[in-house]
ZABALO-254928 format. One record per residue: x, y, z of N, C-alpha, C in turn. Coordinates in steps of 0.02 Angstrom, whole numbers, plus 50000, padded with zeros to 5 digits. Last residue first. Example, Ala and Ser with C-alpha at 12.3 -4.5 7.8 and 13.67 -1.06 7.14 Angstrom:
506424988850354506844994750357506455000250394;506604971650390506154977550390506604983550390;
***
This chain:
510734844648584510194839048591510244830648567;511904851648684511844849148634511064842248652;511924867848757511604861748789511804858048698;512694881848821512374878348769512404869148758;512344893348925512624886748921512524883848866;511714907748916511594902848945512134894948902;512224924448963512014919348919512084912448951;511304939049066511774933349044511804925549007;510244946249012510884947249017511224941749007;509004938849050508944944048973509754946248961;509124931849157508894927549090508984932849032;509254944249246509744938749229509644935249168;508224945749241508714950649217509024947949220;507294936349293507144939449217507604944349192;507804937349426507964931649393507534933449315;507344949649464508154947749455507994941849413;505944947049471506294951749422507104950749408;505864935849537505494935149502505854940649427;506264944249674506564937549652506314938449589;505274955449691505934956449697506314950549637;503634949549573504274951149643505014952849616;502684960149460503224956649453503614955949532;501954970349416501534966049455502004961649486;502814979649345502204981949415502194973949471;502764971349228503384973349274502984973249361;501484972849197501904965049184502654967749240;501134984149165500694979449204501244973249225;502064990149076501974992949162501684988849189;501954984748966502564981748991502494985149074;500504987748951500764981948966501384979248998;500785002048926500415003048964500534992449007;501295003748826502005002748870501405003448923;500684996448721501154993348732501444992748817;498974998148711499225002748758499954998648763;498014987848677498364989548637498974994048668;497204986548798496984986348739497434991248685;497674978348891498044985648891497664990148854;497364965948912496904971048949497324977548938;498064958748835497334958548823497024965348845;499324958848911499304961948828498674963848809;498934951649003499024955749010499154959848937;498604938148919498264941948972498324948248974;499864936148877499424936548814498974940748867;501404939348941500974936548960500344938448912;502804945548845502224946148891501664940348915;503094941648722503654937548797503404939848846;502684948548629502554940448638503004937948701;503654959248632502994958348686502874952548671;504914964248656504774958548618504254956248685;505144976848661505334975148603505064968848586;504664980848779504334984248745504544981648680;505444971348863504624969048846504514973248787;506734978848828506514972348817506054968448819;506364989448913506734988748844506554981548824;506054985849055505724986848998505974987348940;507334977049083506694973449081506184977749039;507864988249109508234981949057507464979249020;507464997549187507595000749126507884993049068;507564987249296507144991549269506914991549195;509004988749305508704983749317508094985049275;509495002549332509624999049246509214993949251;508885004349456508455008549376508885004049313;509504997149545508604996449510508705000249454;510725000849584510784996449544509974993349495;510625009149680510705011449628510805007849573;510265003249796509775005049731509745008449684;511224998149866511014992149817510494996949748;511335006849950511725008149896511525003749844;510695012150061510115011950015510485010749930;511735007550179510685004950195510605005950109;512265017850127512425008850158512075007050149;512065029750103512485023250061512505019050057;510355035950150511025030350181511375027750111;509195042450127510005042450077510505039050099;508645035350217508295033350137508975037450100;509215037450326509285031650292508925028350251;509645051850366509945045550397509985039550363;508795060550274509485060950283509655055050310;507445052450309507625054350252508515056650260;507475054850454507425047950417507605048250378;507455068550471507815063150506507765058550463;506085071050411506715071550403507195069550404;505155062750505505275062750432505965064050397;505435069150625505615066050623505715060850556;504815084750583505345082450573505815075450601;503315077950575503805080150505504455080650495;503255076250715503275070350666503765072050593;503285089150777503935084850767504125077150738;502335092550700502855096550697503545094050698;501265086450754501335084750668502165088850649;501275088950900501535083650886501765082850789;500795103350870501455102450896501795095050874;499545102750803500085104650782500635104150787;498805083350836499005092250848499635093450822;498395076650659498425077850755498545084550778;496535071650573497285074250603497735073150653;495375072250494495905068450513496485070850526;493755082150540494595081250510494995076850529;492745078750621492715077450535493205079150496;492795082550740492575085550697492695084950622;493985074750807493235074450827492745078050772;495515071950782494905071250751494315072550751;496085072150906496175080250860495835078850805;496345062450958495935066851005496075072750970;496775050950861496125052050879495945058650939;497905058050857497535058350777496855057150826;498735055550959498635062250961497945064350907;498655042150964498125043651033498135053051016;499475040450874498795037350852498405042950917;500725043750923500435046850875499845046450849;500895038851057500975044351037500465048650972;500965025250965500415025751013500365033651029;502425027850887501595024550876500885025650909;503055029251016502855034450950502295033150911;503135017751089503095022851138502765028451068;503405009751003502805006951030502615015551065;504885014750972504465012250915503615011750933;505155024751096505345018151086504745017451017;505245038451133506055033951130506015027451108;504435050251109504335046051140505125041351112;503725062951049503545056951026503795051251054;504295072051138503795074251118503515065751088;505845068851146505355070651216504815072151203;506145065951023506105059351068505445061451144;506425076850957505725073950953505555070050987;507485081251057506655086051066506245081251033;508375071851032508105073251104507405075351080;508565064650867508675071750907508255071850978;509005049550854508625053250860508665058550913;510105039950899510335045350856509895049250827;509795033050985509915037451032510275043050950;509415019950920508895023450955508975029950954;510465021150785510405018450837509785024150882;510725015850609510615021250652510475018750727;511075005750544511265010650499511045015250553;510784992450586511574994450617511455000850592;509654984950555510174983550519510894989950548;508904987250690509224981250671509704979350643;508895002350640509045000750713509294994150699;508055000050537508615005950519509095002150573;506884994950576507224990650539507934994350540;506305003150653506434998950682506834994450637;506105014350553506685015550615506655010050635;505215006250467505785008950431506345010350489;504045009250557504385000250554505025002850516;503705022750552504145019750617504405015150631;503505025050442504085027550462504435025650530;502445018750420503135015450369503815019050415;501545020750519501755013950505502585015050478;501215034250465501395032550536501735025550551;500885032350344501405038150344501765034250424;499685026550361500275023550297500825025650303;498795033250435499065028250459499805026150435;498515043050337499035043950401499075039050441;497645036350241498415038650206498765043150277;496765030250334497385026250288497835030950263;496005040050356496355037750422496905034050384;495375043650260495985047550262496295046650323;494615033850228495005033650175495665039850183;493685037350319494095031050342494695031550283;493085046650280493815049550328493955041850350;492775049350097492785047150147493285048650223;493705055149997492945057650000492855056450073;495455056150022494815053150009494105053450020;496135071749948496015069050014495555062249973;497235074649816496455075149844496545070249882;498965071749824498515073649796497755074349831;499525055249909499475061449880498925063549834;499215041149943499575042949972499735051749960;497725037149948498105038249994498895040250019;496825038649831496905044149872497365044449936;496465025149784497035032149747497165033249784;495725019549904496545017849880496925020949826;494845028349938495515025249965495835023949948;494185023549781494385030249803494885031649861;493865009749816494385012049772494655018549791;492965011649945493525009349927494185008249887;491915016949874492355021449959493155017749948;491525009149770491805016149755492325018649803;492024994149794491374997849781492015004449769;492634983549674492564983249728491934989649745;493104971149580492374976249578492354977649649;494174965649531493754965749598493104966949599;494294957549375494384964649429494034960949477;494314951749232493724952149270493734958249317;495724947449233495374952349186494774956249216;495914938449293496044935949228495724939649192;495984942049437495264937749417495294936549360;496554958949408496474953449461495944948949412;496524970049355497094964249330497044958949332;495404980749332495614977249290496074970349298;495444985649461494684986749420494844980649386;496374982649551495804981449581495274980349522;497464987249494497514979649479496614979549524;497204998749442497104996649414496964988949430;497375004149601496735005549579496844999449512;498765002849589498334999149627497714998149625;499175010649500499235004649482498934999549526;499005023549567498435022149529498575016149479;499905020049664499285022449691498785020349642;501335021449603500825016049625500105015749660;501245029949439501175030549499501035021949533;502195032349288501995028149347502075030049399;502235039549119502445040249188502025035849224;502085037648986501535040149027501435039349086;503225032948981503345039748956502545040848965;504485025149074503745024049046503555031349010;505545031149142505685025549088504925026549066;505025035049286505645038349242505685035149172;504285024949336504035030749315504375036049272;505315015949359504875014549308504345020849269;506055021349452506305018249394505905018849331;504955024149561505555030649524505505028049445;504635008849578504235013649562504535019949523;505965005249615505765003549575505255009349546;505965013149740506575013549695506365011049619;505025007349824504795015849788505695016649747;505224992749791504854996349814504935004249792;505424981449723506054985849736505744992649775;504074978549616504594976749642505114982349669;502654991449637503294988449602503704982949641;500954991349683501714993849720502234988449667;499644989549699500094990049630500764990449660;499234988049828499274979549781499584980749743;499404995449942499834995449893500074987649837;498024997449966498165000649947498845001249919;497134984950025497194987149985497774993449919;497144984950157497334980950125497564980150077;496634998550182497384998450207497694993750179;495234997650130495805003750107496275000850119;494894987650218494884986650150495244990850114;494854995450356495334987850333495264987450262;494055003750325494655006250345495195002550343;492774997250310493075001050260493605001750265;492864991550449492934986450389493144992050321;492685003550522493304996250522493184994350472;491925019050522491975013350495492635006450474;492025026950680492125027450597492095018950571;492465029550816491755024950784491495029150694;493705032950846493275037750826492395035350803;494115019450891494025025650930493655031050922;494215011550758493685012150788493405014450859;495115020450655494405020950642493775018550714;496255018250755496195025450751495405024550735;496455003350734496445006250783495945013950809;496445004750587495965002050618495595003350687;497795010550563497115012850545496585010050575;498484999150607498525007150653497785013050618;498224988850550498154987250625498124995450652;498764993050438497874990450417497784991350485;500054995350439499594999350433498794997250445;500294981550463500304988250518499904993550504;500054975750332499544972150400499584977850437;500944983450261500164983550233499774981750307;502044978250294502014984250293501064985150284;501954965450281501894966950339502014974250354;502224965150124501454963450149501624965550220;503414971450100502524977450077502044973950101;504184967450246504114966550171503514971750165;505524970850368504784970650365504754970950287;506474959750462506224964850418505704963950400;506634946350503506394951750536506194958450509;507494939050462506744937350442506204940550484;508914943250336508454940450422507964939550401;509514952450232509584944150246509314945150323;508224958350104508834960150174508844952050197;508154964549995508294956949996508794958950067;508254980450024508114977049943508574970949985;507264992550127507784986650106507804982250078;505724994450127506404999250121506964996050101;505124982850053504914988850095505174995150096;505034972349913505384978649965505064981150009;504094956349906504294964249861504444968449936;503384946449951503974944849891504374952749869;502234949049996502684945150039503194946650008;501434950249885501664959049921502234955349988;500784942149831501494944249795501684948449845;499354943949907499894937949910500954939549890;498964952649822499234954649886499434946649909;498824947749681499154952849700499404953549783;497754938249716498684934649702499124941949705;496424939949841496824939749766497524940649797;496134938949962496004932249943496474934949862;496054952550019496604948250049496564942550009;495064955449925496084961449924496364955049943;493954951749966494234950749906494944951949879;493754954550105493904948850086494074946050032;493394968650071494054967350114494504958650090;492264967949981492954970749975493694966450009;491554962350127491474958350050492194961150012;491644972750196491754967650203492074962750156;490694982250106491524980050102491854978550159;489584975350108489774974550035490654980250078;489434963950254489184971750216489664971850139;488944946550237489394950850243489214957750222;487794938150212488064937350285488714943750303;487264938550104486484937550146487234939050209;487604951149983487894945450006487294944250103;486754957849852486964959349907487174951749935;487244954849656486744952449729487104954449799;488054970549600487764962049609487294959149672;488494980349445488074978549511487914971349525;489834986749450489434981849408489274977049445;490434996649531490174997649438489784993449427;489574998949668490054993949641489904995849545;489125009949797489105002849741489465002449734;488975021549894488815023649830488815015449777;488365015850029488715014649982488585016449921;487415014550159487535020950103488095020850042;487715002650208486945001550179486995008450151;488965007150268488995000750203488205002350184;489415024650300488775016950348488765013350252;490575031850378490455028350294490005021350303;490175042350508490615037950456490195034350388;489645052750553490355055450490490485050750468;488965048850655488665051650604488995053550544;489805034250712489705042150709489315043350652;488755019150745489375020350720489265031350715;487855013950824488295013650863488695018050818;486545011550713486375014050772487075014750812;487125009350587486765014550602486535017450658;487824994750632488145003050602487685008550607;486584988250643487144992250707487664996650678;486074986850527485884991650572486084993750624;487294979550448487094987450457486594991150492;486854968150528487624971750530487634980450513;485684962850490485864966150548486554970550551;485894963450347485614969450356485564971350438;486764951550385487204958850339486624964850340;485864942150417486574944150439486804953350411;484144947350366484554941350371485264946150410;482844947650481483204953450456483764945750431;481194939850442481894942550488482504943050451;479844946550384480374941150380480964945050420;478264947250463478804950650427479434946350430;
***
């Protein structure tokens, strides 16, 4: 009998070590458009290695987190927002012996569509587009459609479906796909206080006592708090934590939200995204030959469905400097 090659050993130790709840790769609902199994990697594996190797998540260095072009090099961008999360989901999937590699491919994955200017942009654009914008399901797109010059990822199903599903609306089929959308929550809000803290706009001690004495005083101290509460209130095929701790997570949500997603200080630059925005589309939607032909290709006709691809996909830098070129005039050169 021929020996097992790499990837069918791989799944037989998923079948024999991993929980009966998780998402075993040799049960994979597929891929739309079916291909040769890979002799050394599980097919999302294979995924995983496809998110991190395309130009979308490359760009994710170049685009907001919370703070629009912060000057250090300590802040955190959508790509080191993406790695924490991937590191706190991961964490959580393989305590519960749920599936890692799915759980990395969701997390990698999941904000490839994400706008320039981060969820200011997103607003912007969803406000302006008149078949409105999510980034959830611009992420899904750049997976089926953007990536590869059209072609897509092809990634499998568990995986896409993660990556709608994580930040609202229907759970993900899967519970690696719903360790990501509370990982995503647990990450942003606690690298967001560690950045809040750096840039001066709040200080450790301007978190209310009670959540501090429940979640803990230090960025590492809440994190861990919060992962060690998700895995010992998971056991039964819900992703969760305990009541008490989700109590004073939510309102440490709060907190955040008053302190310094409405900060003046911290968040005044963004009132300056939506004309930004609102420039750039006006102005694809008028003069699409100034699109990229590609992306025009894959709208199939869909205008403002293009000028969303083409923005969407667009960095911080990349967009200023195309609002600039559409505003201010240029020098006139004699030949």
């Amino acid at each position: 009998m021929m020996a097992l090659n790499i990837r069918e050993q791989t799944e037989k130790i998923e079948e024999q070590t991993l929980s009966p709840l998780a998402a075993l790769a040799k049960n994979s609902v597929g891929r739309e458009k079916a291909e040769i199994d890979c002799s050394v990697r599980t097919c999302f594996q294979r995924d995983r290695d496809r998110i991190i190797h395309c130009k979308a998540f490359r760009r994710l260095k170049h685009k907001t987190q919370v703070f629009l072009s912060p000057e250090g090099d300590h802040y955190r961008t959508r790509l080191t927002h993406t790695l924490e999360v991937s590191q706190i989901a991961r964490t959580i999937a393989r305590a519960l012996r749920l599936n890692e590699d799915l759980t990395e491919a969701v997390s990698l994955g999941h904000d490839l569509g994400h706008t320039p200017f981060g969820h200011a942009g997103e607003r912007a654009l969803n406000d302006i587009s008149p078949n409105g914008f999510q980034h959830y399901e611009q992420s899904v797109r750049v997976v089926d459609y953007l990536e590869k010059d059209g072609v897509g990822l092809n990634l499998t199903f568990e995986t896409r479906n993660g990556i709608l599903c994580h930040t609202r609306g229907e759970q993900a089929v899967t519970l690696e796909g719903r360790i990501v959308r509370l990982a995503d929550r647990i990450a942003y809000i606690n690298h967001d206080i560690d950045d809040a803290i750096r840039g001066g706009i709040i200080s450790e001690s301007d978190i209310p006592y009670r959540i501090q004495s429940v979640l803990g005083s230090k960025t590492s101290d809440r994190i861990n708090r919060l992962v060690i509460s998700v895995i010992e209130n998971s056991q039964n095929g819900e992703i969760t934590m305990s009541e008490n701790v989700k109590k004073y997570f939510d309102e440490l949500h709060s907190f955040m939200f008053e302190s310094v997603y409405k900060n003046e200080f911290a968040k005044g630059e963004e009132k300056k995204i939506p004309k930004l925005i609102e420039t750039l589309y006006t102005y694809f939607y008028k003069h699409p030959q100034k699109i990229p032909q590609e992306i025009i290709r894959l709208s199939d006709g869909d205008l403002d469905r293009a000028v969303c691809d083409y923005i969407a996909g667009m960095t911080d830098h990349y967009a200023v400097e195309l609002f600039k070129e559409i505003l201010i005039p240029k020098s006139w050169n004699k030949l």
